[in-house]
VEXLUMNU-577923 format. One record per residue (C-alpha): residue number from 1; residue in one letter; y, z, x. Coordinates in nm, 2 decimals. Layout:
 pos code      y      z      x
 NUM    a      Y      Z      X
...
# end
This chain:
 pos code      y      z      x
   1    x   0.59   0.21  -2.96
   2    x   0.81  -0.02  -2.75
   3    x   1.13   0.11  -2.93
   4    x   1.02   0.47  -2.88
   5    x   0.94   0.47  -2.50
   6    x   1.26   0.31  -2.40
   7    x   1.46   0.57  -2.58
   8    x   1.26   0.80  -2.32
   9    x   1.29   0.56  -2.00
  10    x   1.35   0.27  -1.90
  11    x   1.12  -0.02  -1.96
  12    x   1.14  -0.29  -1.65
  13    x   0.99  -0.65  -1.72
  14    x   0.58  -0.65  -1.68
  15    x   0.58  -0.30  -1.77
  16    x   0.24  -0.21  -1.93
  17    x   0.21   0.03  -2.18
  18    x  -0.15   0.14  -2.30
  19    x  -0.26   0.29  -2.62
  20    x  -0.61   0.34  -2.78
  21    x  -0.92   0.50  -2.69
  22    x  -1.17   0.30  -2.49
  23    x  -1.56   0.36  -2.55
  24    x  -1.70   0.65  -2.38
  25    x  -1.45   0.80  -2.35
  26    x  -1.48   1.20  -2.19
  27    x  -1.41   1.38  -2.49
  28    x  -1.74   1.26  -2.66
  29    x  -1.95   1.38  -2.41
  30    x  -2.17   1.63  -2.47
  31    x  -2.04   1.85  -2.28
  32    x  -1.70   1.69  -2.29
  33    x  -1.58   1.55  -1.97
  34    x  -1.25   1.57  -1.87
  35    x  -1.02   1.43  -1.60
  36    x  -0.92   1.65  -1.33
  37    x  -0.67   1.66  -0.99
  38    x  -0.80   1.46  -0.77
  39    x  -0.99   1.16  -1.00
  40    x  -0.85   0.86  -1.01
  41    x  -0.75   0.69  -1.32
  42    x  -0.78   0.28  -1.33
  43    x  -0.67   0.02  -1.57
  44    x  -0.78  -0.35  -1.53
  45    x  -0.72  -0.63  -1.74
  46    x  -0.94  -0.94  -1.68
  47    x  -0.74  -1.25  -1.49
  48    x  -0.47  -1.01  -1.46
  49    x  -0.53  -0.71  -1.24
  50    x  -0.56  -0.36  -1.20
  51    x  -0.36  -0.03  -1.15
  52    x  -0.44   0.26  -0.99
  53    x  -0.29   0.64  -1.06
  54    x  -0.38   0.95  -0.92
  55    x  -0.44   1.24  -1.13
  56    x  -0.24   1.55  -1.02
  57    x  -0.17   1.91  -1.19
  58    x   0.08   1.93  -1.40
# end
């Protein structure tokens, strides 16, 4: 994954790069939820922090 995404951009020191599919996630909904402009997508790791990204039409 590493060796892929730097061949795409550059990868600075304390970079995070996240993969998987955490539980309930919106596609298992019923109905399936999705994210839309406007919602804010979060990422926390305990004891080291969080990040924050807006979600924005592509």
């Amino acid at each position: 994954i590493v060796s892929y995404l730097s061949g795409l951009m550059t990868l600075s020191p304390g970079d995070l790069i996240a993969t998987g599919t955490p539980p309930g996630v919106g596609f298992a909904r019923k109905p399936p939820v999705f994210l839309q402009p406007g919602d804010t997508c979060r990422l926390e790791i305990t004891g080291l922090g969080q990040i924050e990204n807006p979600v924005k039409e592509a």
